[in-house]
C-alpha positions as CSV (number, residue, x, y, z in Angstrom):
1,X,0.0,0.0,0.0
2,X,2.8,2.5,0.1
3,X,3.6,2.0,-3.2
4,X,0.3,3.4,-4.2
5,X,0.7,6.7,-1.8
6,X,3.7,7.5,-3.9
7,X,2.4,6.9,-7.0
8,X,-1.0,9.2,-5.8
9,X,2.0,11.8,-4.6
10,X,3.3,11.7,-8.3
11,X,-0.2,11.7,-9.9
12,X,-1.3,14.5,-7.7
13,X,2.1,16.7,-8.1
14,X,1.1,16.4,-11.9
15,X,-1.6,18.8,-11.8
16,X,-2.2,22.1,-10.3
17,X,-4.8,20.7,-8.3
18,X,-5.6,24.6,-6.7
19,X,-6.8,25.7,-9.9
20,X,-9.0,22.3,-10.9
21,X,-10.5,23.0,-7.6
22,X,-11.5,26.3,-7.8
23,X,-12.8,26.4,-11.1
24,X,-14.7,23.0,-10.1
25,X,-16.1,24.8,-7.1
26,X,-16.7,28.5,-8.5
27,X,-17.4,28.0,-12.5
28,X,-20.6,26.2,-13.5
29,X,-19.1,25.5,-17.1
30,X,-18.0,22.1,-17.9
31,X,-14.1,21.5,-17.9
32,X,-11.9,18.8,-20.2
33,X,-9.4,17.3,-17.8
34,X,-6.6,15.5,-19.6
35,X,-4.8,13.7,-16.6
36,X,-1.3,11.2,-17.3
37,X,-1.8,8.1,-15.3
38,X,0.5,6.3,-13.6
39,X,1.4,5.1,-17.0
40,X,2.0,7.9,-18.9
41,X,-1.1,7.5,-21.1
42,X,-3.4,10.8,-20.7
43,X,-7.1,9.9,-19.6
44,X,-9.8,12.8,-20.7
45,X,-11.9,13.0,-17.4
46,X,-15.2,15.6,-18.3
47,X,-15.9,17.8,-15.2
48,X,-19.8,18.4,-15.4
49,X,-21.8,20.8,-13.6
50,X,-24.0,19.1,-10.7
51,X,-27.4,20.1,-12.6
52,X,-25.9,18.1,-15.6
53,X,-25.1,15.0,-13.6
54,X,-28.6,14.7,-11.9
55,X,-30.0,14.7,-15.6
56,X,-27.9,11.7,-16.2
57,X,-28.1,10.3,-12.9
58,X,-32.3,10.3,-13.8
59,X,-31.9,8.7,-16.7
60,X,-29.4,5.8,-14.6
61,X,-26.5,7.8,-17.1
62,X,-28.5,6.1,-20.4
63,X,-28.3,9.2,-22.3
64,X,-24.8,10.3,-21.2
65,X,-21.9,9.5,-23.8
66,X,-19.2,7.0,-23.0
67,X,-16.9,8.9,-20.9
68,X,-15.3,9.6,-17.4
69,X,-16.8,12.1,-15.2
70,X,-16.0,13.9,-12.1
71,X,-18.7,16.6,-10.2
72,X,-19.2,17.6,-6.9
73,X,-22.5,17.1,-5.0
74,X,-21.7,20.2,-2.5
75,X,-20.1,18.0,-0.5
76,X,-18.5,15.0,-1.4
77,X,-16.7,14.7,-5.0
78,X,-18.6,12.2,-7.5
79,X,-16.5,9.7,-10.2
80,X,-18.3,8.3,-12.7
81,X,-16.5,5.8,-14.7
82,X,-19.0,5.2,-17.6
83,X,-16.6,4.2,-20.3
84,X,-18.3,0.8,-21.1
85,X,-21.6,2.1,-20.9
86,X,-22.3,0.5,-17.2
87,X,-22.2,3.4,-14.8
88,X,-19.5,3.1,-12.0
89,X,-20.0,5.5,-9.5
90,X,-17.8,6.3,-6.7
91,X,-17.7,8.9,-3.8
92,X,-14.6,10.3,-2.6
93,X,-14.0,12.8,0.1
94,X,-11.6,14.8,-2.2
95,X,-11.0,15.7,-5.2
96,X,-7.7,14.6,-6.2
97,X,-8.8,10.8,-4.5
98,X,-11.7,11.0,-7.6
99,X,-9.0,12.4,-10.0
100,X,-6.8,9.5,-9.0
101,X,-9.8,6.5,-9.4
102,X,-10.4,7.6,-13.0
103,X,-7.0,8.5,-14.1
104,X,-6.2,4.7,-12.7
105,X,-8.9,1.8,-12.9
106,X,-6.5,-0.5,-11.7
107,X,-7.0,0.4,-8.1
108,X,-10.1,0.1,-6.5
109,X,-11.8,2.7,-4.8
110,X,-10.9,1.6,-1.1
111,X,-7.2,1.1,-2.0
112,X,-7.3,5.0,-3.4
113,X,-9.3,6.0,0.0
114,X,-6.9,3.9,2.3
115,X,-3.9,5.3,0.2
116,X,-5.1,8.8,0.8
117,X,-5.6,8.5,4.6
118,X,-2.2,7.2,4.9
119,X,-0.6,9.7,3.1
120,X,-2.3,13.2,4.1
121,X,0.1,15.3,2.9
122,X,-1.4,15.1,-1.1
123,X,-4.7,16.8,0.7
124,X,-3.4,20.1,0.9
125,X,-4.3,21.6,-2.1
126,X,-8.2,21.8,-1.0
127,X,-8.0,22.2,2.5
């Protein structure tokens, strides 16, 4: 498991997670994330207002196109893998912990949760 706190620490340091954050918070517009995983291959991950995601969300994400999605519920931050057309939704307590998930579906959720609560220090940028 401390292999996978670095490689969250090397994801994380990868973006300028201060300005994802605010824009996710303050702008309603949607955002295009292009995130490197832990492989070097980029994954687009669509940041989506929350208005947007409840009209997927009714629709059990039917209508919404084959992608990765991030949004925050006010509180807690909401990934939804729907690359296959099954919806996989996860809730994180931060941000980057959702950014991470999507980036890197070879981890599952609790491993990117555990990784995060052992290694605080990648939290820093919301707080």
């Amino acid at each position: 498991m401390n292999q996978l706190a670095t490689k969250v620490s090397d994801v994380v340091t990868q973006l300028d997670i201060k300005i994802l954050y605010h824009a996710a918070k303050v702008d309603s517009s949607n955002h295009t994330l292009l995130i490197e995983d832990e492989n070097g291959a980029n994954q687009v991950i669509h940041m989506i207002t929350t208005n947007q995601a409840k009209a997927y969300s009714a629709k059990d994400w039917k209508t919404a196109p084959e992608k990765l999605y991030i949004f925050s519920d006010g509180k807690k931050w909401i990934a939804v893998d729907h690359t296959t057309g099954d919806s996989w939704i996860e809730e994180f307590e931060t941000f980057e912990e959702a950014l991470f998930w999507l980036a890197n579906n070879n981890y599952t959720p609790e491993e990117v949760r555990e990784a995060y609560t052992r290694n605080p220090e990648v939290r820093h940028a919301t707080t």
